[in-house]
Backbone bond lengths (Angstrom), bond angles and torsions (degrees), N, CA, C in turn:
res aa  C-N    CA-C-N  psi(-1)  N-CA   C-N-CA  omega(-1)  CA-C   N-CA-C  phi
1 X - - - 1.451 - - 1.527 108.57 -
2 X 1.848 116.87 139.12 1.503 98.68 173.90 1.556 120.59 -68.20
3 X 0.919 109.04 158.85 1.951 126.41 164.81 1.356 101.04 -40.96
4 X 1.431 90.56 127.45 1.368 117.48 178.79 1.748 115.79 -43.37
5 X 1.362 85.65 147.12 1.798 96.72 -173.32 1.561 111.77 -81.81
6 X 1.420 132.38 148.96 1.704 116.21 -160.23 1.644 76.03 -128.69
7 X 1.282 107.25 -167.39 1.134 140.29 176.61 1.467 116.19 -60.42
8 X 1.364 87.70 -80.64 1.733 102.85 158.31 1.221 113.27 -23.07
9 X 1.267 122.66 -64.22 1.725 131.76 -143.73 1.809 74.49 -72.18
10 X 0.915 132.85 -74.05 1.381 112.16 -176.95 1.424 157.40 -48.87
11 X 1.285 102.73 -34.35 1.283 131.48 113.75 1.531 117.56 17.16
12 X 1.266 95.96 -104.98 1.571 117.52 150.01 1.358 139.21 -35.54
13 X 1.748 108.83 -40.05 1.346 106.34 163.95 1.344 129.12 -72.07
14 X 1.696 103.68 -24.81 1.472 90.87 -163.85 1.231 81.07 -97.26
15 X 1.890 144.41 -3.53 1.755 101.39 178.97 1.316 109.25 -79.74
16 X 1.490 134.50 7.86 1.515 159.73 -152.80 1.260 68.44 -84.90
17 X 1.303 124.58 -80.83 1.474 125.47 -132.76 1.834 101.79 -104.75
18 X 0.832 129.14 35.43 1.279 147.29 134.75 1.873 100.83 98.17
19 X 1.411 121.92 21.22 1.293 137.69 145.08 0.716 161.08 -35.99
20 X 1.574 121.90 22.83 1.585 140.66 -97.19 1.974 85.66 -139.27
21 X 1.283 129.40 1.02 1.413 113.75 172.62 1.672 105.68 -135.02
22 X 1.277 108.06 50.55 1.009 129.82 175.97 1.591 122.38 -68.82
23 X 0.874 167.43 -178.70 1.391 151.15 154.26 1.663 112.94 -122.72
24 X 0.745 120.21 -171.81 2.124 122.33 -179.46 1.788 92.19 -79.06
25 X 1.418 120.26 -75.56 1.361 98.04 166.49 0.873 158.62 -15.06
26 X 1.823 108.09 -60.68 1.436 108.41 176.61 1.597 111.04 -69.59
27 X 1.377 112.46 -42.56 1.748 131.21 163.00 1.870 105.81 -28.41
28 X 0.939 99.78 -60.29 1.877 113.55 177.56 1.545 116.11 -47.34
29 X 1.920 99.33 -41.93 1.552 108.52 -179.11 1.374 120.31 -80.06
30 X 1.758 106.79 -30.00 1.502 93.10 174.06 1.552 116.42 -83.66
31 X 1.602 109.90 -9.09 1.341 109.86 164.22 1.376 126.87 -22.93
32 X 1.320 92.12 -75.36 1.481 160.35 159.09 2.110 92.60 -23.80
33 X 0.556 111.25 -65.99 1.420 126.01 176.52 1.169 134.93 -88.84
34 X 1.199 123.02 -19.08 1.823 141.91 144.21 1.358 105.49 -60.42
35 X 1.328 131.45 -73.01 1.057 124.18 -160.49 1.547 115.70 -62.84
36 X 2.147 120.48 -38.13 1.285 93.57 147.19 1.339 144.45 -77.09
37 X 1.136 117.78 6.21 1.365 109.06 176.37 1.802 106.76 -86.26
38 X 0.861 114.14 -26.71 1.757 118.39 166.46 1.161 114.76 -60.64
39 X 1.466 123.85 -41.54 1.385 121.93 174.31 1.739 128.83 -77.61
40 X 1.594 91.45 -26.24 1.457 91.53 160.43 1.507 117.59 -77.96
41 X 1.281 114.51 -29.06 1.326 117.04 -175.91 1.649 111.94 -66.66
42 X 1.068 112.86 -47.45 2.235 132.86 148.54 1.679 105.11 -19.73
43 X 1.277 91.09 -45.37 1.490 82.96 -171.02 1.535 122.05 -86.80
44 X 1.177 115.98 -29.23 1.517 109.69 178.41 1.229 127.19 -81.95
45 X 1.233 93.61 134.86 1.998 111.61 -175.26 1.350 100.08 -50.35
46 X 1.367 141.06 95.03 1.397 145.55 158.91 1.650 103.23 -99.52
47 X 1.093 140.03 -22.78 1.927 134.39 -134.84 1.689 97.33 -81.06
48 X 1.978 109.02 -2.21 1.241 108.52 173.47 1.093 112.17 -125.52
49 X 1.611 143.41 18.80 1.257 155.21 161.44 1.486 101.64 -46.78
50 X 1.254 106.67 155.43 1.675 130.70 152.90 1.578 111.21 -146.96
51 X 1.374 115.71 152.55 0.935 134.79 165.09 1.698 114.19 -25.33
52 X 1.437 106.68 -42.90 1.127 99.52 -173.90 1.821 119.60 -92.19
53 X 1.351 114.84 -4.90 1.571 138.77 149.99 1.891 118.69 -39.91
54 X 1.852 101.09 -21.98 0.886 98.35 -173.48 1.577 125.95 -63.40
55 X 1.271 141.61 137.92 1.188 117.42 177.34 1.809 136.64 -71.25
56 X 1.129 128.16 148.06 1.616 119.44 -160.66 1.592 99.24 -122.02
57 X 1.204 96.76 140.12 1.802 99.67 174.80 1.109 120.07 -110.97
58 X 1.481 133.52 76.95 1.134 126.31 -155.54 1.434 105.90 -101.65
59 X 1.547 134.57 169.69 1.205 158.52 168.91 1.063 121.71 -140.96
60 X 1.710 110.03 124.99 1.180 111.40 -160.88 1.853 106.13 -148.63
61 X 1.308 131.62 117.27 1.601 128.47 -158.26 1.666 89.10 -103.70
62 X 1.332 91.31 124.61 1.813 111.01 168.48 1.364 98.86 -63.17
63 X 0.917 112.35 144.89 1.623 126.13 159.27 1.741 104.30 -115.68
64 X 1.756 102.00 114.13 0.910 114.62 157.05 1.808 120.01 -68.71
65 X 1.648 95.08 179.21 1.601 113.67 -176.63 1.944 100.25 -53.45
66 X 0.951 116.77 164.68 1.633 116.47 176.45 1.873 120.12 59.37
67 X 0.961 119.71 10.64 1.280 131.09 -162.56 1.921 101.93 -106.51
């Protein structure tokens, strides 16, 4: 797994992405929330996915007799 995510490193990400009136709190929460979402993401068996694994939601109306 990479090296742990700091403060900073976030910090940084969100002034990347134009995040710039952020406060130590809210900064703390996405901490807080990056790091689990990385760890859930750690956990799932993907290393045999393909593109085509993806799931599809399709809808589709039978046409009965007379239709």
């Amino acid at each position: 797994m990479p090296s742990e995510i700091t403060l900073d490193d976030i910090r940084r990400m969100a002034a990347d992405i134009g995040l710039t009136r952020l406060n130590d709190e809210h900064l703390k929460e996405l901490l807080r929330a990056t790091r689990v979402a990385r760890e859930r993401s750690a956990a799932l068996p993907t290393a045999d996915l393909t593109p085509a694994d993806e799931p599809a939601h399709v809808y589709s109306v039978e046409r009965g007799p007379g239709r």
